[in-house]
C-alpha positions in Angstrom: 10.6 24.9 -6.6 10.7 21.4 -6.8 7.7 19.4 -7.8 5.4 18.0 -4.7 4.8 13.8 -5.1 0.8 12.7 -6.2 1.0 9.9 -3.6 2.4 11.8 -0.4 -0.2 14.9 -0.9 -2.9 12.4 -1.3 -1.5 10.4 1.7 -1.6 13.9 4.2 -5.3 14.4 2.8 -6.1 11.0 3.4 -8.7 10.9 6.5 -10.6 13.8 4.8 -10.7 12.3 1.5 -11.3 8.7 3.5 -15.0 10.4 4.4 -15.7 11.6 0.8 -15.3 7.9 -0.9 -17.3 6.9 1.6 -20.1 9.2 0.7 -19.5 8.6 -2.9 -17.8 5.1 -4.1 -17.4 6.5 -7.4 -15.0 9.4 -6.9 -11.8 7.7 -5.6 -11.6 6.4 -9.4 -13.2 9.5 -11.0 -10.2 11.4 -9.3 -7.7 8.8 -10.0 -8.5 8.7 -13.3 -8.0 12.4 -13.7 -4.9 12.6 -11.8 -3.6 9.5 -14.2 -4.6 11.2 -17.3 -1.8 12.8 -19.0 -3.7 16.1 -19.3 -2.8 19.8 -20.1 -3.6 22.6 -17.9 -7.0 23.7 -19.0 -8.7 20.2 -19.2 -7.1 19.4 -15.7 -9.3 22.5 -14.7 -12.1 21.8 -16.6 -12.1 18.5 -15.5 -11.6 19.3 -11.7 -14.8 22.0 -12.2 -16.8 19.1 -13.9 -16.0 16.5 -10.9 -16.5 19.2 -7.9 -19.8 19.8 -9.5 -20.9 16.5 -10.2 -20.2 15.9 -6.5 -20.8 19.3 -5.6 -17.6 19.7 -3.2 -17.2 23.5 -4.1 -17.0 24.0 0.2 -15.5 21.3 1.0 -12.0 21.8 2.8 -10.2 19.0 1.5 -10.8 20.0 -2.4 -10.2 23.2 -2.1 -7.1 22.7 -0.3 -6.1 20.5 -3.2 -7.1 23.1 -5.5 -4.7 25.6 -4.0 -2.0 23.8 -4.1 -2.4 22.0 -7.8 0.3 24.0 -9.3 2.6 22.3 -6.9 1.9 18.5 -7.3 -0.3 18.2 -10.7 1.8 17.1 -13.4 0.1 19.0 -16.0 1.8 21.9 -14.9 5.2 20.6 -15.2 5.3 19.1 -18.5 8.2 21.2 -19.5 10.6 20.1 -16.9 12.7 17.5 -17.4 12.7 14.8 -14.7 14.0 11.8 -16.9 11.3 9.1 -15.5 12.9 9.8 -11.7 11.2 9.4 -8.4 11.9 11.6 -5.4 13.9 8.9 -3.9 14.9 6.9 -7.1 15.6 3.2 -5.8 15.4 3.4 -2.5 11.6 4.3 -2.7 10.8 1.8 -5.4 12.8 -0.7 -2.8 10.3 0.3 -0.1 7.5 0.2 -2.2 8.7 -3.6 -3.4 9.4 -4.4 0.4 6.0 -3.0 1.6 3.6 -4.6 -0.8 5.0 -7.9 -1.2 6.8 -9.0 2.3 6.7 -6.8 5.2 3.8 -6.4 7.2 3.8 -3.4 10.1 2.8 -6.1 12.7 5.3 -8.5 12.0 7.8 -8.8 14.5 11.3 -8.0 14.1 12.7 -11.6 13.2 10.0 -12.2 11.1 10.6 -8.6 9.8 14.5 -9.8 8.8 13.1 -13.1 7.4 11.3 -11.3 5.3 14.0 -9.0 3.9 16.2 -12.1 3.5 13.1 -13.3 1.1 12.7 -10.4 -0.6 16.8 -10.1 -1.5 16.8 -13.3 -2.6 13.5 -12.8 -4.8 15.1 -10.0 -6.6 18.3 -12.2 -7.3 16.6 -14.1 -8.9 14.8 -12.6 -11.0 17.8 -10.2 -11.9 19.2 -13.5 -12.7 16.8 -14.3 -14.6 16.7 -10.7 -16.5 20.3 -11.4 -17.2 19.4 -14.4 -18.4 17.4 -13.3 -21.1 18.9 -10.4 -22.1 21.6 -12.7 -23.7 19.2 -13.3 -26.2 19.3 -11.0 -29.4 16.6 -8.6 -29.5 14.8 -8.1 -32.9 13.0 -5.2 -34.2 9.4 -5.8 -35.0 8.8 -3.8 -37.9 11.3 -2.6 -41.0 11.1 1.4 -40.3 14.6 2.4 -39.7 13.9 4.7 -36.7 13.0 1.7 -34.8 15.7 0.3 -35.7 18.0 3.2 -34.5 16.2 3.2 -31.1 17.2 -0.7 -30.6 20.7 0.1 -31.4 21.3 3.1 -29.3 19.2 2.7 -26.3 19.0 -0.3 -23.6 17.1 -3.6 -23.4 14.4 -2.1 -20.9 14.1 1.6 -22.6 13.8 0.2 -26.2 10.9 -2.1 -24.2 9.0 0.8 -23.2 9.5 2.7 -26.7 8.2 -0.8 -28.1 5.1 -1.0 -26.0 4.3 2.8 -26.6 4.8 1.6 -30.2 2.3 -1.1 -29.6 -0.2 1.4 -28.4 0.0 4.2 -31.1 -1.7 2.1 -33.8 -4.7 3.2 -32.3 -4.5 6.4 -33.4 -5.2 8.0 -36.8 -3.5 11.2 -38.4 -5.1 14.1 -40.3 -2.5 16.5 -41.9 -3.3 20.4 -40.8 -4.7 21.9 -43.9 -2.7 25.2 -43.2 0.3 23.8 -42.1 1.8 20.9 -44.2 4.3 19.7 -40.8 1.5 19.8 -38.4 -0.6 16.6 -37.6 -3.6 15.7 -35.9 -2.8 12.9 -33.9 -6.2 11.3 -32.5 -7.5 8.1 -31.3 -10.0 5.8 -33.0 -11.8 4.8 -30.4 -12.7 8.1 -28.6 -13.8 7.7 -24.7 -17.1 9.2 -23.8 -16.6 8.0 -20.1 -14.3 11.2 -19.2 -15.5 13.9 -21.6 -12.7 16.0 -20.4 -10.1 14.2 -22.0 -8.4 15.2 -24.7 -8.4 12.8 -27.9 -6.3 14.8 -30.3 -2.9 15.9 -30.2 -1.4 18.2 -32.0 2.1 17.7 -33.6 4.8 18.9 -35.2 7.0 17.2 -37.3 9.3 18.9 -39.7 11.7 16.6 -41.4 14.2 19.1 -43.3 14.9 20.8 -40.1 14.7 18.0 -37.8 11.9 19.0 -35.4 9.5 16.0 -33.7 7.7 17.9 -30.9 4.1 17.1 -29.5 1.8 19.6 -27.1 1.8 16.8 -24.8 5.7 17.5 -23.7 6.3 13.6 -22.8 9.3 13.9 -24.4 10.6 17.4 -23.0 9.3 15.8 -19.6 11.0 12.4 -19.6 13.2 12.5 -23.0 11.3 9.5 -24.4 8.8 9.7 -27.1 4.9 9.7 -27.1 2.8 7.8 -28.8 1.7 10.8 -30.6 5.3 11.6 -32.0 5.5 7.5 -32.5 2.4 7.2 -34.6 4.1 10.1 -36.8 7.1 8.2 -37.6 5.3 6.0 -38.9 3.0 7.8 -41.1 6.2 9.4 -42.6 7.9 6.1 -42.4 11.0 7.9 -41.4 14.7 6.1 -41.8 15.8 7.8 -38.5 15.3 10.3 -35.9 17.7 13.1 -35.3 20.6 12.8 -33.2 19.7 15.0 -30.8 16.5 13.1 -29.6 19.0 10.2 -28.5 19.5 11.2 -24.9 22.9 9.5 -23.5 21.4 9.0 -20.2 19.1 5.8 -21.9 22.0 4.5 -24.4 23.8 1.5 -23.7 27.1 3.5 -23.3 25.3 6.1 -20.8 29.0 5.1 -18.3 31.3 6.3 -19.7 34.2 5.6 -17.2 32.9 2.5 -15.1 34.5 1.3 -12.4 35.6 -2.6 -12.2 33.2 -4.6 -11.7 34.1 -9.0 -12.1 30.5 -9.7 -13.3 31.4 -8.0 -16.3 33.7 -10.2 -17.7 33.3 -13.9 -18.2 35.8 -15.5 -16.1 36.6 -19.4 -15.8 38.5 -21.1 -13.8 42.1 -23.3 -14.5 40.2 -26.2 -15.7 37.9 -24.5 -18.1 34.6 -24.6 -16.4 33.0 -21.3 -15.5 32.6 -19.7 -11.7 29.1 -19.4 -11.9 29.4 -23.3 -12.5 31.8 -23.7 -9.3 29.4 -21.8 -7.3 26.4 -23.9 -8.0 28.5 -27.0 -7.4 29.4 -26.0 -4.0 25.7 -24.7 -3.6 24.5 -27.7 -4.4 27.0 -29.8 -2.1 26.7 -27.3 1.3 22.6 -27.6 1.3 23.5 -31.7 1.1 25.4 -31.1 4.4 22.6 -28.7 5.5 19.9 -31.4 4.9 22.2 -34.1 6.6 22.9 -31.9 9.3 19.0 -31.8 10.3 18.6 -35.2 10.5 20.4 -35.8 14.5 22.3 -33.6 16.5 25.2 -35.7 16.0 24.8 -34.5 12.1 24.5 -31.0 13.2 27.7 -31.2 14.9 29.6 -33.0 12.1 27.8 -30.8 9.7 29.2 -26.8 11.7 32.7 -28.3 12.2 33.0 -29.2 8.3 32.0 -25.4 7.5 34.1 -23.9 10.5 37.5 -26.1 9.1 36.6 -24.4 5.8 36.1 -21.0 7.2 39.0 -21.0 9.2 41.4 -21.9 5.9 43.6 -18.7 4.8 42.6 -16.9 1.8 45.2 -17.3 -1.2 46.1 -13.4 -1.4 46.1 -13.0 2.7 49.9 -12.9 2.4 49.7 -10.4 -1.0 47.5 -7.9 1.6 49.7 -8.3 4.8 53.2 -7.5 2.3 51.3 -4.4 0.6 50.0 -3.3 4.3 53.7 -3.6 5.4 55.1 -2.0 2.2 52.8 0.9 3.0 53.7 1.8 6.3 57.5 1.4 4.5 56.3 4.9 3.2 54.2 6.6 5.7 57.0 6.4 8.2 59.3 7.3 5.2 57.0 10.2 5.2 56.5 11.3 8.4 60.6 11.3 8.3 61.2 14.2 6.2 
């Protein structure tokens, strides 16, 4: 059975749930919050009870319709399957989701609509120009343990930036050791909420570093194959050298492909004279939004400007003649073929 998405349930309930916020601004965060929460299965329940009776909602269609189906769309019940950080969709719904919030408009017509796109494609060009861009710089560690140091070797720019912010984020939490177990940790935070009394503030982990064992009752890891904040604050309590091999998932190293196919922007290529094509490109950028420019100014402009771009449009590609001898040397063999 695969796992229902938070947003599109929420979506179908949305006119009934519309007409409880309504009655009661505070719940649409109350519930978000508990949705958000990375919860286990009992405190989702208790806090579900605890909000339906704060709000007293125990007949209301809508909740308990909700309730029914929980075990289909609340991620506290599918902590141990692995999903690896995908959506349903993967980038085409994060594309839609970019599309809808920042450029597109349902009552935008359709050339505004293609406009719009236009702006959008060239948005993310540049920043992925920008990303790329950056990520020539070399990327430090910011402490001295050597797990950290592991992670930044092994994994990519943008998955060691996540394990880095989650690093960020697990100094705020304190450890107690188990007094019956000497591998098992209390992991809690030291600034405990009292807005959401359902929430749990201690986690309990276990961390065994003869056998190689780093596991937390939260399951982020056996969820996504990253680590929580819980196992992070752990490391560095033990101030452990590395992490075991077999917590370094492929799928987030920097050699995840192993057999790529060709791809030009992977190689730094330069023309005859030394300069680079990314150089050429801006150069003749640079020069063809002159002519645009010009071009505006009269129609007599505008004229001059489309034939100078139609005589360069019209000019033969250098390898045309390499494609019309290898289409002619391969219907050589097809008749050859269809011979015998």
């Amino acid at each position: 059975m695969a796992k229902a998405i938070p947003w599109h349930i929420m979506r179908k309930h949305k006119d009934s749930l519309g007409k409880l916020y309504k009655l009661f601004p505070d719940l649409k965060d109350q519930l978000a919050a508990m949705l958000n929460h990375r919860l286990m299965p009992m405190e989702f329940e208790a806090a579900w009870h605890e909000l339906v009776n704060k709000y007293n909602l125990h007949n209301v269609n809508v909740m308990v319709n909700l309730w029914n189906e929980r075990k289909t769309w609340v991620s506290a019940y599918w902590k141990d399957v692995f999903r690896g950080r995908m959506t349903s969709t993967q980038r085409s719904k994060s594309m839609n989701h970019v599309l809808k919030k920042g450029f597109v408009r349902e009552w935008h017509d359709l050339h505004i609509f293609a406009q719009q796109v236009n702006n959008c494609i060239q948005t993310r060009r540049e920043s992925e120009a920008a990303e790329a861009t950056t990520s020539m710089g070399v990327m430090k560690p910011s402490t001295r343990y050597g797990f950290e140091a592991q992670i930044l070797e092994h994994y990519t720019r943008a998955v060691y930036g996540v394990f880095r912010e989650r690093q960020f984020h697990s100094t705020g939490f304190r450890i107690k050791t188990s007094p019956h177990n000497t591998t098992e940790f209390i992991v809690h935070h030291y600034n405990k909420s009292k807005e959401f009394a359902w929430s749990r503030h201690e986690f309990r982990v276990l961390a065994d570093k003869a056998v190689g064992i780093f596991e937390c009752e939260c399951k982020l890891w056996e969820h996504t194959g990253l680590f929580c904040l819980h196992v992070i604050a752990v490391f560095e309590h033990l101030r452990l050298d590395e992490t075991p091999r077999r917590y370094i998932l492929k799928r987030y190293t920097k050699n995840a492909v192993t057999d790529p196919v060709f791809n030009r922007r992977d190689y730094k290529m330069t023309a005859q004279d030394g300069t680079s094509l990314e150089y050429r490109r801006t150069m003749l950028f640079n020069e063809a939004m002159k002519i645009v420019n010009k071009g505006m100014s009269s129609d007599h402009m505008f004229n001059v400007g489309m034939r100078a771009f139609k005589e360069v449009m019209i000019q033969p590609h250098p390898l045309q003649h390499l494609h019309l001898k290898y289409r002619r040397y391969m219907d050589q063999l097809l008749e050859l073929v269809h011979d015998n």
